[in-house]
C-alpha positions as CSV (number, residue, x, y, z in Angstrom):
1,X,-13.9,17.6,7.8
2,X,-10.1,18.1,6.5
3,X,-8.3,20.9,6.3
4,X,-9.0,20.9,2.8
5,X,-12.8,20.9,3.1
6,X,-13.4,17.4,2.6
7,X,-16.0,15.8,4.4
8,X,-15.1,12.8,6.2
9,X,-17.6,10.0,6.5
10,X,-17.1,7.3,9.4
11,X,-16.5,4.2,8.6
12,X,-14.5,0.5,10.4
13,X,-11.4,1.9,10.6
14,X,-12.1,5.2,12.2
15,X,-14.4,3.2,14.9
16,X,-11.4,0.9,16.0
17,X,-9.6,3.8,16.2
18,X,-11.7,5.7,18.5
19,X,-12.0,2.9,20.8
20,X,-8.3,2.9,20.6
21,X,-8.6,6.4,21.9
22,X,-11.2,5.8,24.5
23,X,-9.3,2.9,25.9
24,X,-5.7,5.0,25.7
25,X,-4.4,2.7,23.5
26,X,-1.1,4.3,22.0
27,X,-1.4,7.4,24.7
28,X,-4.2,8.7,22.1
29,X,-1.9,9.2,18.9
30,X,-2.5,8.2,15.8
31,X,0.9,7.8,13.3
32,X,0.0,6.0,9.7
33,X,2.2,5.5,6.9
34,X,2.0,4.9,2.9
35,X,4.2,2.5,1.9
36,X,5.1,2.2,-1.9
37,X,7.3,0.2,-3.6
38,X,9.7,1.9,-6.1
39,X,8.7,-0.5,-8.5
40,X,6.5,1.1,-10.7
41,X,4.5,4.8,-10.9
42,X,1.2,4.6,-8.3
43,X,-2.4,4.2,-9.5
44,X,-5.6,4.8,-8.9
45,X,-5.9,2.2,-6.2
46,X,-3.0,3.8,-4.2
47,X,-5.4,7.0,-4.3
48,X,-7.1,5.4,-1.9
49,X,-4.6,4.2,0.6
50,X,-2.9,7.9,0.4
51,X,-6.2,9.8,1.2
52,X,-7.2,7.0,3.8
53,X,-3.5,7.2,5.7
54,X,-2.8,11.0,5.1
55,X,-6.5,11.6,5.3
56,X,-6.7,9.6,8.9
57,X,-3.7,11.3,10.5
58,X,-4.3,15.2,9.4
59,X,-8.0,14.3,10.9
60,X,-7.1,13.1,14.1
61,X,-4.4,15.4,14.8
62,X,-2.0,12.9,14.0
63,X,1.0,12.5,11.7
64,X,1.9,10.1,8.3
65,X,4.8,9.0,7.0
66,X,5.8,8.4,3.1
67,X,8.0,5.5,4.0
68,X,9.7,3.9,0.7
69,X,9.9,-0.4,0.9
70,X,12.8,-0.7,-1.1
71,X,13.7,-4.1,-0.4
72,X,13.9,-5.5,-3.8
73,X,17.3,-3.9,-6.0
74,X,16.2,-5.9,-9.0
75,X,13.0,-3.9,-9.7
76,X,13.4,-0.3,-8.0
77,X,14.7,2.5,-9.9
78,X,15.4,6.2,-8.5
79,X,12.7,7.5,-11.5
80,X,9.8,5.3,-9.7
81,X,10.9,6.9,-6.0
82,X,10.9,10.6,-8.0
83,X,7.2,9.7,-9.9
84,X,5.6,9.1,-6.5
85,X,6.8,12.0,-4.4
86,X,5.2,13.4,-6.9
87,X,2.1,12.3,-7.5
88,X,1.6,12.3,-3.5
89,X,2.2,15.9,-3.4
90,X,0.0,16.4,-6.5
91,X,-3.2,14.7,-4.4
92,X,-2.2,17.2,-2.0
93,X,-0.4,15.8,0.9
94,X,2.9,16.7,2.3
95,X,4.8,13.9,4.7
96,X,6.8,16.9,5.9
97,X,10.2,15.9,7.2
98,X,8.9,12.0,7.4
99,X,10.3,10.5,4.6
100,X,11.5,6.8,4.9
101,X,13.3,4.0,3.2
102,X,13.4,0.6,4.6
103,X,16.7,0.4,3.5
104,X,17.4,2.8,6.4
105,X,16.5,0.2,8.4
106,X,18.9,-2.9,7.1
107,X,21.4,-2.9,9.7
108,X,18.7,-2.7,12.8
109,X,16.9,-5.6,10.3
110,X,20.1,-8.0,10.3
111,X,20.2,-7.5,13.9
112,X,16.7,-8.7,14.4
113,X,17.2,-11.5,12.3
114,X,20.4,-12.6,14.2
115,X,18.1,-12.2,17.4
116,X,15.5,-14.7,15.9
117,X,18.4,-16.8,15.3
118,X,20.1,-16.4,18.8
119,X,16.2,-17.4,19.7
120,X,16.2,-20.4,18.2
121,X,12.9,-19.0,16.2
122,X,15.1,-18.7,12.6
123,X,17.2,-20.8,10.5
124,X,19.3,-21.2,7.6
125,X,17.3,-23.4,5.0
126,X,19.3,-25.0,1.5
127,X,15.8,-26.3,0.1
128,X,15.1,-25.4,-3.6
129,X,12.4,-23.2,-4.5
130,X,10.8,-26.3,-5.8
131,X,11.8,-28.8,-2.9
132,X,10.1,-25.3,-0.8
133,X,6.9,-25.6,-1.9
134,X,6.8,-29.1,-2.4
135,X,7.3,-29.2,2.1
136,X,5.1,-26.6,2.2
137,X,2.0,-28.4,1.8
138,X,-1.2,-27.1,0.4
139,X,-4.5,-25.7,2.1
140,X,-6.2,-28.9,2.9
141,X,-2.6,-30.8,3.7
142,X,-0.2,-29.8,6.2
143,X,3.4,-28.9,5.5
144,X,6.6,-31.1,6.5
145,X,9.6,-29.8,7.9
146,X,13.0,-29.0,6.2
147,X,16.0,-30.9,6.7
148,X,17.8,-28.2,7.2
149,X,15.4,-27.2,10.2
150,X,17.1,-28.7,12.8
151,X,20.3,-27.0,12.6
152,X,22.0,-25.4,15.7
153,X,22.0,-22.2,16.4
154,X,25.6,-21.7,16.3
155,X,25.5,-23.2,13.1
156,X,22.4,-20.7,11.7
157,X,24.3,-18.2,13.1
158,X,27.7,-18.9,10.9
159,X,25.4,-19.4,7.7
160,X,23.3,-16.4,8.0
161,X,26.9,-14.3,8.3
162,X,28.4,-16.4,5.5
163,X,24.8,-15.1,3.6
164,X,25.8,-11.5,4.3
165,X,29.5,-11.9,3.3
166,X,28.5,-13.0,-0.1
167,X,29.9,-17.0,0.0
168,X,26.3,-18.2,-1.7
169,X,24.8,-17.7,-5.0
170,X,21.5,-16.5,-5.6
171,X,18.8,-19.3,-4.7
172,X,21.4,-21.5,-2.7
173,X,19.7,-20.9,0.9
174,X,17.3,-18.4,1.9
175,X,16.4,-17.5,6.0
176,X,13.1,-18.6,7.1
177,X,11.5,-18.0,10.4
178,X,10.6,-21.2,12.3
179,X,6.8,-21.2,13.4
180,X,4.7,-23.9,12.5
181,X,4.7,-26.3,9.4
182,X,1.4,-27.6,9.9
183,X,-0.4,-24.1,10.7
184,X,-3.4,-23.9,8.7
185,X,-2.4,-20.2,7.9
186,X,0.2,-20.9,5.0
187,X,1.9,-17.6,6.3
188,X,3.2,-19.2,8.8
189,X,4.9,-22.1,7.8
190,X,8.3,-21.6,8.2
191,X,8.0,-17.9,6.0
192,X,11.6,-16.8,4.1
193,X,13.1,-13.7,6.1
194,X,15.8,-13.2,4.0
195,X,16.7,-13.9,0.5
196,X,19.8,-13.8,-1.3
197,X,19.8,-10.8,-4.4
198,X,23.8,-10.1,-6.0
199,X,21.9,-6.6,-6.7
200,X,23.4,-3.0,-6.6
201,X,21.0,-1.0,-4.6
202,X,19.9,2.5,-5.4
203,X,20.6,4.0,-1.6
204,X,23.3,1.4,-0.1
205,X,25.1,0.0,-3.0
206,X,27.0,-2.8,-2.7
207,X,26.7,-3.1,1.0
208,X,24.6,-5.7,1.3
209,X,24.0,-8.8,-0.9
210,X,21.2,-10.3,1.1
211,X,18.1,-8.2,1.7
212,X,14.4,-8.9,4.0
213,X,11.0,-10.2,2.8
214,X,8.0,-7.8,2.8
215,X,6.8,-9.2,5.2
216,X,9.9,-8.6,7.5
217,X,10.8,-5.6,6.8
218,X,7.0,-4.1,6.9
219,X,5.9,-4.7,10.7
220,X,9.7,-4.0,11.8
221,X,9.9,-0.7,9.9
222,X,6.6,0.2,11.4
223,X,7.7,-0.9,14.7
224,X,10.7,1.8,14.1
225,X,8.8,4.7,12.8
226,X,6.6,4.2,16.1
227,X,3.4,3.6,13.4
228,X,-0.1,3.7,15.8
229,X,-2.0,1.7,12.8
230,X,-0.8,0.3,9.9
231,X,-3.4,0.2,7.7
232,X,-3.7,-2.4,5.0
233,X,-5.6,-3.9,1.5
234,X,-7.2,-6.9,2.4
235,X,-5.0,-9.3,0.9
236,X,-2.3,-8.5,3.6
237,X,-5.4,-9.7,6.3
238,X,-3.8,-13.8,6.6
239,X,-0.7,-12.0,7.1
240,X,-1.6,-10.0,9.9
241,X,-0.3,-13.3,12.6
242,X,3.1,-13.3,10.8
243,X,3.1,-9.5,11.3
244,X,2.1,-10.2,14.5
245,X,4.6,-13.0,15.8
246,X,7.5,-11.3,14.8
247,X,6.9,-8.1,16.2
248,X,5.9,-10.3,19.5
249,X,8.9,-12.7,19.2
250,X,11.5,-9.2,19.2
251,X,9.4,-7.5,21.9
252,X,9.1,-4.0,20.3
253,X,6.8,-1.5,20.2
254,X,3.3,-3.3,18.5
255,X,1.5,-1.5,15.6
256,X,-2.4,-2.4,15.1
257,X,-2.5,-3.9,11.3
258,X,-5.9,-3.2,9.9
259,X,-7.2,-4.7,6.2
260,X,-9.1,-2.7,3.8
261,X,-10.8,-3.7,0.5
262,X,-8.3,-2.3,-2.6
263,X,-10.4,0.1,-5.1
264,X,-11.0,-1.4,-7.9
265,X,-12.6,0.0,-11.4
266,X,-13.9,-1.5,-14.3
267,X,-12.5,-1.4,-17.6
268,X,-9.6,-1.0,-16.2
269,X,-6.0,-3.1,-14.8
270,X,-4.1,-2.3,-11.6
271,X,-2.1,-5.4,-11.2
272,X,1.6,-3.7,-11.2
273,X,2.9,-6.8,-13.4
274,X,0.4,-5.8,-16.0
275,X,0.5,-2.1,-15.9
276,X,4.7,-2.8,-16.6
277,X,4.3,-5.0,-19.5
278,X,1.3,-2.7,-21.0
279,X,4.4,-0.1,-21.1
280,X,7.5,-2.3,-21.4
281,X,5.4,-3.8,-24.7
282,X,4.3,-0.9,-26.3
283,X,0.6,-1.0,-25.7
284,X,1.0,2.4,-24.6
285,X,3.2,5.4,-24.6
286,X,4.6,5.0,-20.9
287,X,3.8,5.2,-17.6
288,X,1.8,8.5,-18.2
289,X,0.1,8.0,-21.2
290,X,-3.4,9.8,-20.4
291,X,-5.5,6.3,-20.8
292,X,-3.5,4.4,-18.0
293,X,-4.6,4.1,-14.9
294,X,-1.7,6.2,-13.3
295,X,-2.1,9.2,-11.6
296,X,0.8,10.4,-13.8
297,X,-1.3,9.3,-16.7
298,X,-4.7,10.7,-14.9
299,X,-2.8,14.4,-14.0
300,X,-1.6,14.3,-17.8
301,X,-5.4,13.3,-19.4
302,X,-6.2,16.8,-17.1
303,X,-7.7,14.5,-14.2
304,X,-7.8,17.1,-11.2
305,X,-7.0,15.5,-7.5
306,X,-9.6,17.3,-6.1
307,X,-12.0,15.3,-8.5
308,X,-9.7,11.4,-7.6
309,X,-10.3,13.1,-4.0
310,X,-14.2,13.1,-4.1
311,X,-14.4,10.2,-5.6
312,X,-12.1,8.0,-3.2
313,X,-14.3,9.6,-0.6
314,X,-17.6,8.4,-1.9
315,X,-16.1,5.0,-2.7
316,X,-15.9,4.2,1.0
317,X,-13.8,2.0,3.4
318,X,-15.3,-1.3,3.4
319,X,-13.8,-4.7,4.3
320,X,-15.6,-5.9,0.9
321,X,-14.4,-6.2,-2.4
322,X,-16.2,-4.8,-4.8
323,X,-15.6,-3.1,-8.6
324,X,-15.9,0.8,-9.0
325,X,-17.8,1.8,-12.3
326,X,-15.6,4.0,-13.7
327,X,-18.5,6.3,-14.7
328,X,-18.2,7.2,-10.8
329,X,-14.7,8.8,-11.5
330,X,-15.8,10.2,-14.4
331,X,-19.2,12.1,-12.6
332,X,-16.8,13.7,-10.3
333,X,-14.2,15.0,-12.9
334,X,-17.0,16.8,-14.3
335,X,-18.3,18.3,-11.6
336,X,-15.2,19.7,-10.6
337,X,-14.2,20.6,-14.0
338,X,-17.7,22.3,-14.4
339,X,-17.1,24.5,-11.9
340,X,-13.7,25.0,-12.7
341,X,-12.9,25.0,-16.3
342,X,-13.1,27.8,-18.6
343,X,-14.8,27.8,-21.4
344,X,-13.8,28.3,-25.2
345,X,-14.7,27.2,-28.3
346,X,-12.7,25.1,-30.2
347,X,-13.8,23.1,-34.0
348,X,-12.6,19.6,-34.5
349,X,-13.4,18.8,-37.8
350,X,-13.8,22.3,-39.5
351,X,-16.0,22.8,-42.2
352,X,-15.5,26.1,-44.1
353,X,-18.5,28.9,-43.9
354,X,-18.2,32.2,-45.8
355,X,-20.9,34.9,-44.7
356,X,-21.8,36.5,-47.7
357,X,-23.0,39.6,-46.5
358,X,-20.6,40.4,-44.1
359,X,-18.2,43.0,-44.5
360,X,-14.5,42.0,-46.2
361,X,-11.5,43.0,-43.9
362,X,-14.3,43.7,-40.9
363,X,-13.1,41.9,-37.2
364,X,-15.4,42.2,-34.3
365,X,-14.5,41.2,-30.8
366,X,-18.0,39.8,-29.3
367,X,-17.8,39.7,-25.1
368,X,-17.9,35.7,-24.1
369,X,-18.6,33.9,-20.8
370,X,-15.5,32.4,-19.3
371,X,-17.6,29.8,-16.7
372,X,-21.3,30.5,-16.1
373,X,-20.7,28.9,-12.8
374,X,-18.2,31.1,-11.8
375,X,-19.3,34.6,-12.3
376,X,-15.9,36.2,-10.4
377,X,-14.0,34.3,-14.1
378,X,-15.5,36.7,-16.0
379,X,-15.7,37.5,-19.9
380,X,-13.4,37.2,-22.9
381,X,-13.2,38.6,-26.1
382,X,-13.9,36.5,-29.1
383,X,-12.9,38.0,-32.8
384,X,-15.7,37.2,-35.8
385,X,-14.9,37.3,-39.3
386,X,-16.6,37.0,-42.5
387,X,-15.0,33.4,-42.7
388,X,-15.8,31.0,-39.3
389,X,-15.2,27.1,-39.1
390,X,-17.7,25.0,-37.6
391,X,-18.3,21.5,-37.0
392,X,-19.1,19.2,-40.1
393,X,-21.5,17.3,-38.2
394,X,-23.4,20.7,-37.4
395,X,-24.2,20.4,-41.0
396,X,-26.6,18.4,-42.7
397,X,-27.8,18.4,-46.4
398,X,-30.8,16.5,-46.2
399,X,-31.8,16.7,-42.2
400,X,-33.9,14.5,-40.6
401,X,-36.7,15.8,-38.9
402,X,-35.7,16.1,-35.2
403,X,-32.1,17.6,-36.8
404,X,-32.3,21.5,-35.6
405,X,-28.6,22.5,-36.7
406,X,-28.0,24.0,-40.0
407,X,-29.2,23.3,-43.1
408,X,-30.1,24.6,-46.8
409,X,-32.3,27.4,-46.5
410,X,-32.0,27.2,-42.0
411,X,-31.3,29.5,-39.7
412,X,-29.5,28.7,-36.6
413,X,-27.9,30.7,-33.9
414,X,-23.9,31.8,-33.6
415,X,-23.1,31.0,-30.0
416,X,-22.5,34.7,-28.5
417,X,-22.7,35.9,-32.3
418,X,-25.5,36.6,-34.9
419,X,-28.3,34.5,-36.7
420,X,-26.9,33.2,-40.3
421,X,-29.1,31.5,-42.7
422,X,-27.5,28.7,-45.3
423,X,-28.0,30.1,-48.7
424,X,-25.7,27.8,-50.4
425,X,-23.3,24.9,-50.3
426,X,-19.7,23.9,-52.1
427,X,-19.1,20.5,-52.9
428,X,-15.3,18.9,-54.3
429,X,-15.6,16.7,-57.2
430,X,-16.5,13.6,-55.3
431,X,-19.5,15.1,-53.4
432,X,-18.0,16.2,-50.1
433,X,-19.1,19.0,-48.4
434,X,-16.3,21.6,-48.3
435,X,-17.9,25.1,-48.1
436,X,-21.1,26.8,-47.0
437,X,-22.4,30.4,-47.8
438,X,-24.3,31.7,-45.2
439,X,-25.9,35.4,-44.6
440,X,-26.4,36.9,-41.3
441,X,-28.7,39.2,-39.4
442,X,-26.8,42.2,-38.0
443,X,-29.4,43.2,-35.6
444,X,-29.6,39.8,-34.3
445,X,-25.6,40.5,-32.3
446,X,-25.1,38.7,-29.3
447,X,-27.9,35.6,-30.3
448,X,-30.9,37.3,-29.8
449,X,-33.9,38.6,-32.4
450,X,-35.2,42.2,-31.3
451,X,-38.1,41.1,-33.4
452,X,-38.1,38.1,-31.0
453,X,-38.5,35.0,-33.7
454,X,-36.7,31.6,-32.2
455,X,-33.9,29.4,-34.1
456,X,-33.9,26.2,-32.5
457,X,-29.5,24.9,-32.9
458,X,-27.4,26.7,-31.7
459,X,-23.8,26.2,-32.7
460,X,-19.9,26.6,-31.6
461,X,-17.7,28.3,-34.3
462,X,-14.3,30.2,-34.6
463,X,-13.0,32.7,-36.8
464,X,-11.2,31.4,-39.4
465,X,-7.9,34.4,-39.5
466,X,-7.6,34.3,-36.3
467,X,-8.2,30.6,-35.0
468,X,-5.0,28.4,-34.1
469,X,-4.3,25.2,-35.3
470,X,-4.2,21.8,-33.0
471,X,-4.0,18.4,-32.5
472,X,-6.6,17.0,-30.7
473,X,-6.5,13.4,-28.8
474,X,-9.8,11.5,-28.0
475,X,-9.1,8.9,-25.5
476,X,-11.9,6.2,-24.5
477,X,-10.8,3.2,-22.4
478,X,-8.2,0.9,-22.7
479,X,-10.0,-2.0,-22.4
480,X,-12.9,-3.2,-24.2
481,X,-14.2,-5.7,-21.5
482,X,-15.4,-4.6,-17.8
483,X,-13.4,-7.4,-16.4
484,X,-9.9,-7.4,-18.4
485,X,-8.4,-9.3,-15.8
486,X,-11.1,-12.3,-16.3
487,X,-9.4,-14.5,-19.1
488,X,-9.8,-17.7,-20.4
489,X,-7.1,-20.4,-21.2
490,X,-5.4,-19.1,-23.9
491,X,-5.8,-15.6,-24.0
492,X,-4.4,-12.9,-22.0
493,X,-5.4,-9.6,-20.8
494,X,-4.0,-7.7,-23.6
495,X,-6.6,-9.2,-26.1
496,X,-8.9,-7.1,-24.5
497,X,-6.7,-3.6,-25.6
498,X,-9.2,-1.1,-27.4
499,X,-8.1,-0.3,-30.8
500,X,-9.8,2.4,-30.6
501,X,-9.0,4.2,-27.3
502,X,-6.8,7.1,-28.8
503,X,-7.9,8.7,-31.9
504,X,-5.7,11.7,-33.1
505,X,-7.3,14.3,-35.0
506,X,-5.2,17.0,-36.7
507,X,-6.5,20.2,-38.3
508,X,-8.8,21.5,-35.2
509,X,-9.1,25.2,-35.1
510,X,-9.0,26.8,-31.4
511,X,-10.0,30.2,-30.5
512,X,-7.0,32.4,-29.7
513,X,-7.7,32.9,-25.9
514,X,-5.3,29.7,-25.4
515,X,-2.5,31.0,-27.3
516,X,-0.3,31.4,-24.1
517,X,-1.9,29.2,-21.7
518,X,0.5,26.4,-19.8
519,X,0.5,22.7,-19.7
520,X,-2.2,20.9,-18.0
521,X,-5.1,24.1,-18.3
522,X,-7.9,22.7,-18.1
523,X,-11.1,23.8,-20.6
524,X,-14.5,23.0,-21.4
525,X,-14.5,22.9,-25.6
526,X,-18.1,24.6,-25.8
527,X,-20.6,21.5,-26.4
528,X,-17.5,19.1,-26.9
529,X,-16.4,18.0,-23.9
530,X,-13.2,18.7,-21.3
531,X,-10.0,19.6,-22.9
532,X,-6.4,20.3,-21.1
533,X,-3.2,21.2,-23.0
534,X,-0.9,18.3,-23.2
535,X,3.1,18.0,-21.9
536,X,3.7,17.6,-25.9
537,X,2.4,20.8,-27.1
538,X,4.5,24.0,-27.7
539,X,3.2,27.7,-28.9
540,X,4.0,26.3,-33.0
541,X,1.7,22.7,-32.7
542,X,-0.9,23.1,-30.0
543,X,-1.8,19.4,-28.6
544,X,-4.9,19.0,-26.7
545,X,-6.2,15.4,-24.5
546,X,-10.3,14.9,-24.2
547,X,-9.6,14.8,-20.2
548,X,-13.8,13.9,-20.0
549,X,-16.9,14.5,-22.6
550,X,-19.6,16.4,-21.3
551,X,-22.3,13.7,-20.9
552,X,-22.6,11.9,-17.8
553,X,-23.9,8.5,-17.9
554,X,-23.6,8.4,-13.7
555,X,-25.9,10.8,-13.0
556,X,-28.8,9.0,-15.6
557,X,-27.9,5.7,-13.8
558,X,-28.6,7.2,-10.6
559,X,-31.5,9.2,-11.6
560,X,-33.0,5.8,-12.7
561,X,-31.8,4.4,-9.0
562,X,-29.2,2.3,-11.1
């Protein structure tokens, strides 16, 4: 168990690192890292590899490192290094004083590569990108070697210094490690080191004009940060003997690189291409925008970590891929949130009700339940009126039989209020429901009969003086397929955006216990669903996001031993 209370479960990582342990492997430490890329804001999926590296080194005593690969100028901005700090400490875990940028590491990198060189295991290569792939070879045919491969070291070592003074263009010769051209591992035929990017970097400028491949910065900036295991998604797995041979080939310290299958959810995207052009295109409001898969976007819907916590847990560290339903995440925000939220009651599409018989002028304050589960949250007081809103839908003409809400001539139940009876009901001139008049029971306060007869609905309401006004956002999922990333030729992922996976409504009427609550307080709206208070809403023009509704399809699926 974590510090946090967490139960940890075993699982294959955890087992090679024991035996590690036993064996004195690493003198017993254990030192992970997260990686990012300041490319882009972190999703979903990289909740998973920050609970699995944090989560590995604060259970083993160890440490972990939030180490920054910001190898590419073209694509990293200084707002993307900002949104993940961020959203790492919002999951809850602090790197301490271990925060790392490759680019710290360029000059020991150039030195490394001139070593390769010096070794006769690197080389300058003038091959196209084209030409490149064409000597590559394929998976069933083996690759040729360059032209260019045969050059002298003295020679490599001349062009690789002409590289870093600037004398090429972009594309005109890359460096490229020399392994093996007929390796069935494509990884390892002849991979580029170093590529050529006329880029201002965010950290070191204009000091360099030629910058290192993933894959040779990764197991080198490991090798630096003295990284025990470097845990991996399981795409990185053929590139474990690259990782490998060049950390053999400079004979420094050796990391263990061990694969994991990525999280994946349905319904959902995660490439980082896609999840760009999704907010470079418009499809949605940026990078936070409560239906992506963000955790900027999930901590702005009201997502709580605790919940992306538990549910990372239970998804488990497997070397199999496999697809998440997102009914999973959902189960586990409401069970956090039900223990958590407060309650209030809140009306989203008002309909007018005037109780006859109750006094003009007259305001009570009736005692309400902030969280049932949580008796230390206590009570709040909640003002009735003569005139209340409640839902339209709470309302129906002509019921149907199994239809116990109100009707003409019904009585229903005020939740924590009186019994009122529908005596009569206001239409406009095209039929529409606009008012009802009710009369109520005084001695039934607080929902209950002293003469003990039963009213089978019982509904939300709020007073209509003394309600505030909101917007209200309903969010459902972006896409409308399970797989979006499963297309066809000629179509692409974005045919498969929901049109209907934000619907605003305006006019909602809030009980007044929110009035001065902050952004991102969390709620349950009383038969409704989860609510938090949104980053756009100010004391004049409340704005509230549907974080969850209150049914949970999970638990039914499981129930049925779905």
């Amino acid at each position: 168990m974590t510090s946090d209370g967490t139960v940890t479960t075993t699982n294959f990582i955890r087992e090679i690192i024991d035996q590690h342990n036993d064996a004195g492997r690493f003198g017993g430490r254990v030192h992970t890292r997260f990686p990012p890329e300041p490319n882009g804001y972190l999703h979903i999926g990289h909740a998973k590899s920050i609970c699995l590296n944090f989560g590995l080194a604060e259970s083993y005593g160890g440490k972990c490192n939030l180490r920054f690969d910001d190898t590419n100028p073209t694509k990293e901005e200084q707002e993307y290094i900002d949104a993940i700090m961020r959203d790492v400490r919002w999951l809850g875990f602090d790197w301490e004083d271990r925060l790392f940028f490759a680019s710290d590491y360029f000059d020991q990198l150039y030195q490394w590569a001139v070593q390769l060189i010096q070794m006769g295991k690197a080389y300058v290569d003038h091959l196209s990108a084209d030409e490149m792939r064409e000597y590559r070879g394929t998976l069933t045919t083996p690759g040729k070697d360059s032209p260019y491969r045969a050059r002298s070291i003295e020679e490599n070592l001349a062009l690789f210094e002409q590289m870093r003074n600037g004398e090429f263009q972009e594309g005109e010769c890359v460096l490229r490690a020399k392994i093996d051209m007929t390796s069935p591992n494509l990884n390892l035929r002849d991979p580029v080191l170093y590529r050529i990017l006329h880029a201002h970097h965010p950290r070191t400028g204009d000091k360099w004009c030629i910058y290192p491949m993933y894959d040779f910065a990764h197991g080198q900036s490991d090798s630096i940060e003295g990284i025990t295991h470097s845990i991996c998604t399981l795409e990185f797995e053929d590139h474990r003997p690259l990782y490998d041979w060049l950390i053999d080939q400079l004979g420094i310290h050796h990391p263990q690189q061990i694969e994991f299958a990525r999280l994946n959810i349905n319904y959902t995207v995660m490439s980082k291409r896609r999840l760009v052009r999704l907010v470079t295109e418009s499809h949605v409001r940026g990078w936070d925008d409560p239906r992506m898969p963000t955790l900027s976007g999930m901590r702005r819907r009201g997502y709580p970590p605790q919940a992306i916590r538990s549910f990372v847990e239970e998804t488990s560290v497997t070397r199999q891929n496999s697809v998440n339903e997102i009914g999973l995440l959902e189960h586990h925000i409401r069970q956090y949130l039900n223990q958590h939220a407060l309650r209030v009651m809140a009306v989203l599409n008002p309909l007018r009700v005037v109780i006859d018989n109750y006094p003009e002028g007259q305001v009570e304050e009736l005692d309400a339940i902030n969280n049932p589960e949580d008796e230390s949250a206590g009570t709040r007081k909640v003002p009735f009126s003569r005139v209340l809103y409640i839902e339209q839908e709470d309302f129906m003409e002509d019921p149907p039989k199994k239809f116990y809400r109100l009707a003409p001539g019904r009585e229903v139940r005020l939740r924590y209020g009186y019994f009122i009876k529908c005596v009569d009901v206001v239409k406009d001139a095209e039929g529409n429901v606009v008012e009802l008049h009710c009369t109520f029971d005084p001695e039934t306060r607080g929902g209950y009969a002293p003469d003990g007869r039963k009213v089978q609905g019982t509904l939300h309401w709020v007073s209509a003086d003394h309600a505030l006004e909101a917007e209200v956002r309903l969010y459902e999922s972006l896409f409308s397929k399970p797989n979006p990333n499963d297309v066809e030729d000629g179509q692409d992922f974005t045919d498969f955006i929901n049109s209907d996976s934000l619907q605003v409504l305006t006019g909602c009427r809030i009980e007044p216990s929110v009035a001065t609550a902050e952004h991102g307080t969390r709620y349950q709206f009383e038969r409704l669903g989860y609510f938090n208070i949104d980053l756009d809403s100010i004391p004049e023009r409340l704005v509230f996001n549907r974080t969850v509704t209150l049914k949970d399809s999970w638990s039914k699926i499981q129930q049925k031993g779905g």
